[in-house]
C-alpha positions as protocol buffer text, in pm:
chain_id: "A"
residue {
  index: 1
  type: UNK
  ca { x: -1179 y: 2398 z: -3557 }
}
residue {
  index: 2
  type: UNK
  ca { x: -897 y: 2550 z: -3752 }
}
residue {
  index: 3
  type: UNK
  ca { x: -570 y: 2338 z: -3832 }
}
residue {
  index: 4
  type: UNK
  ca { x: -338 y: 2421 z: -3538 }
}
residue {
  index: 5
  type: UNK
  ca { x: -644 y: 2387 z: -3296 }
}
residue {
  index: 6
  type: UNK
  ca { x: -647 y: 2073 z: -3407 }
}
residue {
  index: 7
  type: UNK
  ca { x: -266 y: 1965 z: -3383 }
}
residue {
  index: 8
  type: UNK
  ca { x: -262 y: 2146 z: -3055 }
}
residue {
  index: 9
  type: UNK
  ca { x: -565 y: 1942 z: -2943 }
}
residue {
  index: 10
  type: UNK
  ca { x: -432 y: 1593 z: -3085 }
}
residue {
  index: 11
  type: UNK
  ca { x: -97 y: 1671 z: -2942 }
}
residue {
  index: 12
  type: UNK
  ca { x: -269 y: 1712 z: -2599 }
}
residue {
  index: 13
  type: UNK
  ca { x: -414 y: 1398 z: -2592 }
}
residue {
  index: 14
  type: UNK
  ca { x: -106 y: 1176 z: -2707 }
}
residue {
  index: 15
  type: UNK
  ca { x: 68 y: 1320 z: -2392 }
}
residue {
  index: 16
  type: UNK
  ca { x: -232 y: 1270 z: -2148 }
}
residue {
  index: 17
  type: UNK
  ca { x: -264 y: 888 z: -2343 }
}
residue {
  index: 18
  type: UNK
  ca { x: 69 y: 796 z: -2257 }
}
residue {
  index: 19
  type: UNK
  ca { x: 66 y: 848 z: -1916 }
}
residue {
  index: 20
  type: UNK
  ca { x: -274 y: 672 z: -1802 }
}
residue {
  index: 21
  type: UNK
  ca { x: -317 y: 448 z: -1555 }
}
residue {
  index: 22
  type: UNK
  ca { x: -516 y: 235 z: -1340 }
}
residue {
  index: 23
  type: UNK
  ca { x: -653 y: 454 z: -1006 }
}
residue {
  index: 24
  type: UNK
  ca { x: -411 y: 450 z: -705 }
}
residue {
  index: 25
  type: UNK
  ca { x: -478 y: 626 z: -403 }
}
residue {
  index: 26
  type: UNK
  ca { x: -267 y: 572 z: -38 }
}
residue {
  index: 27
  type: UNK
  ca { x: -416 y: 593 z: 282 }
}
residue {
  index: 28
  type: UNK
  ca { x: -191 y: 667 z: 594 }
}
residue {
  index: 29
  type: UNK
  ca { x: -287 y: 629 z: 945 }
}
residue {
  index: 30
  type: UNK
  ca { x: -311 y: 1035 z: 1109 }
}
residue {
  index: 31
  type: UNK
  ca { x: -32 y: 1206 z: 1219 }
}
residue {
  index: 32
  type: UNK
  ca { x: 49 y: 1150 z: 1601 }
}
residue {
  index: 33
  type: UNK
  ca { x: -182 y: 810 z: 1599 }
}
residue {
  index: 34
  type: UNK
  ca { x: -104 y: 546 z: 1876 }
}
residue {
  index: 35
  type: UNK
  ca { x: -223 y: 194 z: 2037 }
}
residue {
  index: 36
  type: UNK
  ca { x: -223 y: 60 z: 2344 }
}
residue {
  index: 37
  type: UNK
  ca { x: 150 y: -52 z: 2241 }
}
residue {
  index: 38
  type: UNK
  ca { x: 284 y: 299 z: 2162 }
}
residue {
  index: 39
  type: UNK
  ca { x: 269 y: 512 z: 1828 }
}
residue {
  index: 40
  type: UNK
  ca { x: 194 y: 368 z: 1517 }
}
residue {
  index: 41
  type: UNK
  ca { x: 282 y: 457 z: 1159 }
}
residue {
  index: 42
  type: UNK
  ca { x: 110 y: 276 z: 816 }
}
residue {
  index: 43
  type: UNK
  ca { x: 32 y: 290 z: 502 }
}
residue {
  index: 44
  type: UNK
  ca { x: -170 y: 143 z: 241 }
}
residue {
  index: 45
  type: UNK
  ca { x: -137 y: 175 z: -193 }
}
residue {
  index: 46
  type: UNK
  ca { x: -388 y: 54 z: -399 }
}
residue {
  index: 47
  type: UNK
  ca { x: -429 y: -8 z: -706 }
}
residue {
  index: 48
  type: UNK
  ca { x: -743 y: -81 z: -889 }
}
residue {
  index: 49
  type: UNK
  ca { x: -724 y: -220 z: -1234 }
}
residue {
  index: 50
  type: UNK
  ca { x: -931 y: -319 z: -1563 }
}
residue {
  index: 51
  type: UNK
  ca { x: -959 y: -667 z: -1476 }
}
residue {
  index: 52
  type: UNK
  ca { x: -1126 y: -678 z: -1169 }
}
residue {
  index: 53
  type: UNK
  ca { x: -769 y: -725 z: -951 }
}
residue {
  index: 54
  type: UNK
  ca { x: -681 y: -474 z: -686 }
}
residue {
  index: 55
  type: UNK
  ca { x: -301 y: -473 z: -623 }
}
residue {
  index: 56
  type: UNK
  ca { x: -237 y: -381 z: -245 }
}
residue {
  index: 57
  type: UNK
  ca { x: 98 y: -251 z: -74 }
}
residue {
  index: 58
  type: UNK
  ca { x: 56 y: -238 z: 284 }
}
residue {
  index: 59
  type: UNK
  ca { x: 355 y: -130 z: 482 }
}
residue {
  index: 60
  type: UNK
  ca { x: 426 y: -57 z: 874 }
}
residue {
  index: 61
  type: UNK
  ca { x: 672 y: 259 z: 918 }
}
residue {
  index: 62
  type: UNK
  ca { x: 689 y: 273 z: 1296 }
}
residue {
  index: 63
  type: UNK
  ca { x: 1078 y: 264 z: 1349 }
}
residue {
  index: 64
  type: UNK
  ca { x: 1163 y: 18 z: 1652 }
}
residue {
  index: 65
  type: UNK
  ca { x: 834 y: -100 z: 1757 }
}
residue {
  index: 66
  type: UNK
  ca { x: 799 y: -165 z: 2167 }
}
residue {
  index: 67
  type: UNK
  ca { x: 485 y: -376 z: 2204 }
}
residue {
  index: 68
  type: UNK
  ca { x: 360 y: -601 z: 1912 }
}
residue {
  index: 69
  type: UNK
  ca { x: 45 y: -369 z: 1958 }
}
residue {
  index: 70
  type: UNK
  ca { x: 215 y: -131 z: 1721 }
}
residue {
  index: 71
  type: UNK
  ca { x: 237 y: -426 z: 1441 }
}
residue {
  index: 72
  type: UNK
  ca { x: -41 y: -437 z: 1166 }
}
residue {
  index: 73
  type: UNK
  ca { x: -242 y: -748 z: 1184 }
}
residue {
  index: 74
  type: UNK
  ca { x: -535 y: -654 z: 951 }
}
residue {
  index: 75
  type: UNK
  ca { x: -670 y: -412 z: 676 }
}
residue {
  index: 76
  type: UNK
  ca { x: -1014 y: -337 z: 594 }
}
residue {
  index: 77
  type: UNK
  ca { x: -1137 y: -118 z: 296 }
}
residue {
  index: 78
  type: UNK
  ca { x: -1438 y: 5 z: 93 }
}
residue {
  index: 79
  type: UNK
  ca { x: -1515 y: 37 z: -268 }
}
residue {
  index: 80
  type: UNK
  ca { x: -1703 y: 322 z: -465 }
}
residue {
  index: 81
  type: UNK
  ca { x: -1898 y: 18 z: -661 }
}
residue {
  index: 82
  type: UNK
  ca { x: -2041 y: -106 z: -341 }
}
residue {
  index: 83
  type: UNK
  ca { x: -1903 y: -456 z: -364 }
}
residue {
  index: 84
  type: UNK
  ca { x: -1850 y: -593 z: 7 }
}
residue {
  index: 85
  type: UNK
  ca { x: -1652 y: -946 z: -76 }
}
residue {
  index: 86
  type: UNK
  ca { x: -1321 y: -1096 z: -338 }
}
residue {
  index: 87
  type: UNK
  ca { x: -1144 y: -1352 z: -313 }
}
residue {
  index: 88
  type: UNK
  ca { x: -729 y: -1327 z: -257 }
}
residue {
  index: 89
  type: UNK
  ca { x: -551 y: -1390 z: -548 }
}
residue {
  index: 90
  type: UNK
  ca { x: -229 y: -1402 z: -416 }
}
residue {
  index: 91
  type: UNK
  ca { x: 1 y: -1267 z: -117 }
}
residue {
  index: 92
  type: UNK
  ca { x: 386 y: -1191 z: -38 }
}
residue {
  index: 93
  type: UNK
  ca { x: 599 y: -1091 z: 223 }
}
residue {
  index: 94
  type: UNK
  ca { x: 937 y: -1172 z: 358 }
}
residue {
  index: 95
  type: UNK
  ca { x: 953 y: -1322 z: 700 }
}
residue {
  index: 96
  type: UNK
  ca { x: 1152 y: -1167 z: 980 }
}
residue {
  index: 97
  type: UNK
  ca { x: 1284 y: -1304 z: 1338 }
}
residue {
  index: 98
  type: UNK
  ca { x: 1306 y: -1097 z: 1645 }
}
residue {
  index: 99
  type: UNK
  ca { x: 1584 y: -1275 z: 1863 }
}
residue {
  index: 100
  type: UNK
  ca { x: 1524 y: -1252 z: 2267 }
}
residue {
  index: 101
  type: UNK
  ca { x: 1810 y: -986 z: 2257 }
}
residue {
  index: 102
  type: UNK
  ca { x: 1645 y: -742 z: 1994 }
}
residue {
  index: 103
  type: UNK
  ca { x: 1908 y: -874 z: 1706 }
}
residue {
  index: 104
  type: UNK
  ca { x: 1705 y: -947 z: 1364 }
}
residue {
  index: 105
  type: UNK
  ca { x: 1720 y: -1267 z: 1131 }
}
residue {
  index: 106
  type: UNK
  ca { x: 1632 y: -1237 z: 810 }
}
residue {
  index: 107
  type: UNK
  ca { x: 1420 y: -1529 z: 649 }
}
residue {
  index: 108
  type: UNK
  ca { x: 1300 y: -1594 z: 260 }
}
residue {
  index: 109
  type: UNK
  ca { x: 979 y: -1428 z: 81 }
}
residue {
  index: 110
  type: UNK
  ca { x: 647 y: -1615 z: 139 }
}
residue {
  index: 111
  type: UNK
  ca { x: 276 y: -1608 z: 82 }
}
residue {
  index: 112
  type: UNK
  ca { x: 170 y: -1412 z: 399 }
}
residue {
  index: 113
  type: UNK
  ca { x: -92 y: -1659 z: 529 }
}
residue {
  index: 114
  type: UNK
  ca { x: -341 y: -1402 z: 555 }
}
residue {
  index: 115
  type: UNK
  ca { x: -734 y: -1470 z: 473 }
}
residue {
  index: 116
  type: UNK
  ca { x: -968 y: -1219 z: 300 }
}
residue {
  index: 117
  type: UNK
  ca { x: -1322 y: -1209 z: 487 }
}
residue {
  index: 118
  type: UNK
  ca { x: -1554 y: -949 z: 335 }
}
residue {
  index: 119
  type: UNK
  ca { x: -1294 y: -699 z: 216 }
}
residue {
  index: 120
  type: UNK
  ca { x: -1046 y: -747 z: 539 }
}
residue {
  index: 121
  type: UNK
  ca { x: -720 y: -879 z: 497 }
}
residue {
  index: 122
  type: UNK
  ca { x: -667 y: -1081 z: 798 }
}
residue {
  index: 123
  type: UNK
  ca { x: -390 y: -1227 z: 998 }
}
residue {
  index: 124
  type: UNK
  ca { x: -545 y: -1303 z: 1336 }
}
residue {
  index: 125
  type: UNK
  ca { x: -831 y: -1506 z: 1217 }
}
residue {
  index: 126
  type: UNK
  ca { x: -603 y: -1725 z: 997 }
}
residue {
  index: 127
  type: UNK
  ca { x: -443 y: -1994 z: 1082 }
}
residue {
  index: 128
  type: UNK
  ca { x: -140 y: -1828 z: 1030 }
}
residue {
  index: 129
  type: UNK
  ca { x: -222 y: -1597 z: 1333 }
}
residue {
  index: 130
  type: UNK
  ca { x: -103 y: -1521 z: 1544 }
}
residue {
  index: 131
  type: UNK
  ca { x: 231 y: -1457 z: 1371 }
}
residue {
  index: 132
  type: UNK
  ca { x: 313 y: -1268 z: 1032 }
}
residue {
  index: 133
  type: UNK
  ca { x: 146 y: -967 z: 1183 }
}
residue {
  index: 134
  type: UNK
  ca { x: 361 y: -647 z: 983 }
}
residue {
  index: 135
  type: UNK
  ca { x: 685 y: -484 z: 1188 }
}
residue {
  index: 136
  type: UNK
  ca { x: 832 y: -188 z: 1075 }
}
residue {
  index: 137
  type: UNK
  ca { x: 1171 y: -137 z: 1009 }
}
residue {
  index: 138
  type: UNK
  ca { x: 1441 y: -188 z: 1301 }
}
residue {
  index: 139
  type: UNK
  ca { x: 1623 y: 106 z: 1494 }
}
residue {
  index: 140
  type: UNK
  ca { x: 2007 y: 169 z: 1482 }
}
residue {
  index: 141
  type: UNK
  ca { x: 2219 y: -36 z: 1453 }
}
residue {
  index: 142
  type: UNK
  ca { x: 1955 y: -256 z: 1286 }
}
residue {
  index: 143
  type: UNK
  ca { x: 1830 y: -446 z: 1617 }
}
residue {
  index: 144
  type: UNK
  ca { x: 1495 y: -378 z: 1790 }
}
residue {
  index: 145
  type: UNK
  ca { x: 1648 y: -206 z: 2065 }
}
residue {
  index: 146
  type: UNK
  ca { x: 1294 y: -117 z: 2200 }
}
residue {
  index: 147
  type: UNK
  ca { x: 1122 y: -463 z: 2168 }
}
residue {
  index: 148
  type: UNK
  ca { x: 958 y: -613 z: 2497 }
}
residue {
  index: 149
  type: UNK
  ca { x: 873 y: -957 z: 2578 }
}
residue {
  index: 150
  type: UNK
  ca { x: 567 y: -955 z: 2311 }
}
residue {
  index: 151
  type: UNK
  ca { x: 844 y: -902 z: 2048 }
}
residue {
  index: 152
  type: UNK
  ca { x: 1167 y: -1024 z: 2107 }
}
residue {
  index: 153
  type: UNK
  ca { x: 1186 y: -1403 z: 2146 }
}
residue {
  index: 154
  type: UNK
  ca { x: 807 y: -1476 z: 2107 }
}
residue {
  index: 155
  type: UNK
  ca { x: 763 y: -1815 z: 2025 }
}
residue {
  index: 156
  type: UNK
  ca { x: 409 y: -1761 z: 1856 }
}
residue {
  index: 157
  type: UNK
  ca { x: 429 y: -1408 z: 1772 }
}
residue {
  index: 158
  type: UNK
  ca { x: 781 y: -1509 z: 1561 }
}
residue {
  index: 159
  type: UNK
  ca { x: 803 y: -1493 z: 1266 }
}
residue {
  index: 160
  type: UNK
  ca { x: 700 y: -1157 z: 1182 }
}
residue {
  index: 161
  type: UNK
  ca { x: 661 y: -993 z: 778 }
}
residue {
  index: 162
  type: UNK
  ca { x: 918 y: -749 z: 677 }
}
residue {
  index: 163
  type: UNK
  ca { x: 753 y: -410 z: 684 }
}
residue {
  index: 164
  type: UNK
  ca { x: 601 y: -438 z: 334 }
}
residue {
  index: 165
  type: UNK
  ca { x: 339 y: -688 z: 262 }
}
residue {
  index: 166
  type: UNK
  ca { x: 181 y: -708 z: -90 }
}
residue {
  index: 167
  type: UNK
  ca { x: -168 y: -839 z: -210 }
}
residue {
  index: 168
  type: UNK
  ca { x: -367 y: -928 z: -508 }
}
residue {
  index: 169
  type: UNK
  ca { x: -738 y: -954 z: -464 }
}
residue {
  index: 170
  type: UNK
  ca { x: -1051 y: -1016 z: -715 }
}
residue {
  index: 171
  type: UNK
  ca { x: -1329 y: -812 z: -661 }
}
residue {
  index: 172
  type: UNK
  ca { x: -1652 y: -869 z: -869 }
}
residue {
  index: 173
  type: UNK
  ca { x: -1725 y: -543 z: -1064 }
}
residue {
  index: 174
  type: UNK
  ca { x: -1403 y: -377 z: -999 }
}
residue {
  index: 175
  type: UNK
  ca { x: -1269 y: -172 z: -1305 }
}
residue {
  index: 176
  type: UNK
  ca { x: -951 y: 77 z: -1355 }
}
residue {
  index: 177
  type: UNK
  ca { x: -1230 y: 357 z: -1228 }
}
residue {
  index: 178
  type: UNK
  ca { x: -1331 y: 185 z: -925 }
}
residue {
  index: 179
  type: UNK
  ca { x: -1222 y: 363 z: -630 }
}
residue {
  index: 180
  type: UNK
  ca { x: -1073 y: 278 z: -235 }
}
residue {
  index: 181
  type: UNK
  ca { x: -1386 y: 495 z: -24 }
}
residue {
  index: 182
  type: UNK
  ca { x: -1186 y: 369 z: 325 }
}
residue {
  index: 183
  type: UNK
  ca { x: -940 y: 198 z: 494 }
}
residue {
  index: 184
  type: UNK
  ca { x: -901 y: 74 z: 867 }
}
residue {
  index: 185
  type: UNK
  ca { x: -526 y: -36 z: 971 }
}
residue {
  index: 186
  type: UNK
  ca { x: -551 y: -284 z: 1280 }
}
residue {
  index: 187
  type: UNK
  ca { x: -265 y: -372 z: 1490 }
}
residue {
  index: 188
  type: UNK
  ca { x: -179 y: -624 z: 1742 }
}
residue {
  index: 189
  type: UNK
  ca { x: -326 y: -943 z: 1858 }
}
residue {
  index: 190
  type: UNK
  ca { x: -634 y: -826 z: 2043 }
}
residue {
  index: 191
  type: UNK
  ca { x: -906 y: -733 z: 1775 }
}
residue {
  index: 192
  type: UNK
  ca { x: -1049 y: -366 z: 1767 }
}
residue {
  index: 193
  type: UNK
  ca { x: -743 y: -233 z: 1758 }
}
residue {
  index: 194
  type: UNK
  ca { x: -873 y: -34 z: 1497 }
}
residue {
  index: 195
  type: UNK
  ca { x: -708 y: 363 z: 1351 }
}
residue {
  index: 196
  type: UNK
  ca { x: -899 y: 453 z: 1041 }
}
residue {
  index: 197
  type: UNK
  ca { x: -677 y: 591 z: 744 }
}
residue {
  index: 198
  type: UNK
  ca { x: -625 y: 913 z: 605 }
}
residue {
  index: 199
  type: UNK
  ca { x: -608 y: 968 z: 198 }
}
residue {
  index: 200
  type: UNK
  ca { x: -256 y: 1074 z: 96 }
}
residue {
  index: 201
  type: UNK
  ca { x: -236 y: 1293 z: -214 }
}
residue {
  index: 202
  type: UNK
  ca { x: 70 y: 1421 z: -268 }
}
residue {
  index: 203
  type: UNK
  ca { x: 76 y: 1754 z: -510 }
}
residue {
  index: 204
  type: UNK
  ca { x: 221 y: 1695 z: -855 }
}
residue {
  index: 205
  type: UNK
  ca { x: 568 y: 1765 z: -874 }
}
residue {
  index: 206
  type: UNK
  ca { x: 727 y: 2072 z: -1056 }
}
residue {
  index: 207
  type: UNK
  ca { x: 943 y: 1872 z: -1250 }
}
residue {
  index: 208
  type: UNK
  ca { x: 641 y: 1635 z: -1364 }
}
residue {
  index: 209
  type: UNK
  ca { x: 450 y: 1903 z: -1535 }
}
residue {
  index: 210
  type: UNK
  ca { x: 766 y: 2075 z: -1683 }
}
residue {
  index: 211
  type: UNK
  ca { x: 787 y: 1734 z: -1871 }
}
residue {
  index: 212
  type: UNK
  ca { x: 424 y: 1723 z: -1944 }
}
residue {
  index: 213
  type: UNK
  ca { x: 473 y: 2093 z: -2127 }
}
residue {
  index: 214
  type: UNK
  ca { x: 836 y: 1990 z: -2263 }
}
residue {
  index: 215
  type: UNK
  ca { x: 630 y: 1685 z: -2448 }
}
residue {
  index: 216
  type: UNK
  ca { x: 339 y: 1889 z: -2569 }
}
residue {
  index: 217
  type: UNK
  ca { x: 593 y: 2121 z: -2743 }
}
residue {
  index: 218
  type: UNK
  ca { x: 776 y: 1853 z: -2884 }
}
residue {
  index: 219
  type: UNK
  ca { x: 472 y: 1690 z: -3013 }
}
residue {
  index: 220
  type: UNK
  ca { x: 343 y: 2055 z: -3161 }
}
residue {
  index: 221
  type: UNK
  ca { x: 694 y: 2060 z: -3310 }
}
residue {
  index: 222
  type: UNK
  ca { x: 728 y: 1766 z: -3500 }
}
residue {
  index: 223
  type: UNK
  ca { x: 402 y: 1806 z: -3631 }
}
residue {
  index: 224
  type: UNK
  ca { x: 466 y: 2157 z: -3751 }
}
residue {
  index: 225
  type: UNK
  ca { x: 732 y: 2061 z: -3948 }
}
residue {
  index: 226
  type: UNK
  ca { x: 532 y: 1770 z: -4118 }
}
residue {
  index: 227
  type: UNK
  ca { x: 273 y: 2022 z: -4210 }
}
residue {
  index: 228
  type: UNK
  ca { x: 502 y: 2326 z: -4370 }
}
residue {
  index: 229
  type: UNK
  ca { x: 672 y: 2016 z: -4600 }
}
């Protein structure tokens, strides 16, 4: 390998170096997907890292909800490395009320209450259940103009979590490689209220690899001039 092959090839990998990361992939339910309750809209992040954690971002986007059928309740996933049970590390969401009238209050940020059995993230079979399930965000005017009876001013559905709920889970053999094979969303209080998940990969953006090649010359540069000294 000649001299500049190998400046061009060491610049290369200091760019590629600096941006690596544990795997993420998102799963979001199909297009047009719906319950018994009406349409339904999730997603799911995860995040697999070195230490055997998985960091997990699951968030309802279904605008002014009707029918608490339409509210996430419970995740399940798979892993590439087989593994089939963790333990939850932690949880975090902030709790929500749904007033009789459709008008919102606003609680603080608390462990969610939700169990892990197998690799499912559960709010019904906790004792948290049947509350905490996920609601997306509010309609205009920021009240749930939509919301029936299973909503608005239910005593044990109330409180509700925010539209974003975050985990942290150890999984034995899980490493920054270790990919998310599936995920099920389920919604509502009645179980089997199952819509599997849908990988989202969005294309890299124009302005992402323009830096990427802005770097690399950059790198080249600099090391050009060190050389010709």
């Amino acid at each position: 390998m000649n001299r500049w092959a190998a400046v061009l090839a060491l610049a290369v990998l200091c760019v590629f170096s600096s941006n690596a990361h544990a795997d993420t992939v998102t799963f979001v339910t199909p297009a047009g997907s719906t319950t018994s309750g009406g349409g339904v809209d999730a997603s799911v992040t995860f995040i697999t890292n070195a230490d055997g954690s998985i960091d997990i971002t699951l968030t309802n986007l279904q605008a002014n909800p009707n029918d608490v059928a339409q509210l996430i309740s419970d995740l399940t996933f798979t892993l590439s490395n087989g593994a089939t049970s963790g333990s939850l590390k932690s949880s975090m969401g902030q709790e929500i009320f749904v007033n009789s009238n459709g008008t919102l209050t606003l609680a603080g940020t608390v462990a969610t209450g939700w169990d892990l059995n197998g690799l499912t993230l559960d709010a019904l079979g906790s004792p948290v259940g049947p509350s905490h399930l996920i609601i997306g965000p509010p309609g205009g005017g920021g009240t749930y103009s939509n919301a029936n009876g299973s909503i608005a001013g239910n005593g044990p559905h109330n409180p509700f979590l925010n539209e974003t709920a975050t985990f942290v889970v150890d999984v034995p053999g899980v490493t920054d490689t270790t990919t998310i094979d599936s995920a099920v969303f389920s919604f509502g209080t009645t179980s089997g209220i199952d819509v599997t998940g849908v990988p989202s990969v969005p294309a890299p953006e124009p302005s992402s690899l323009m830096l990427l090649g802005t770097g690399l010359l950059a790198i080249v540069g600099r090391v050009r001039k060190s050389l010709a000294r």
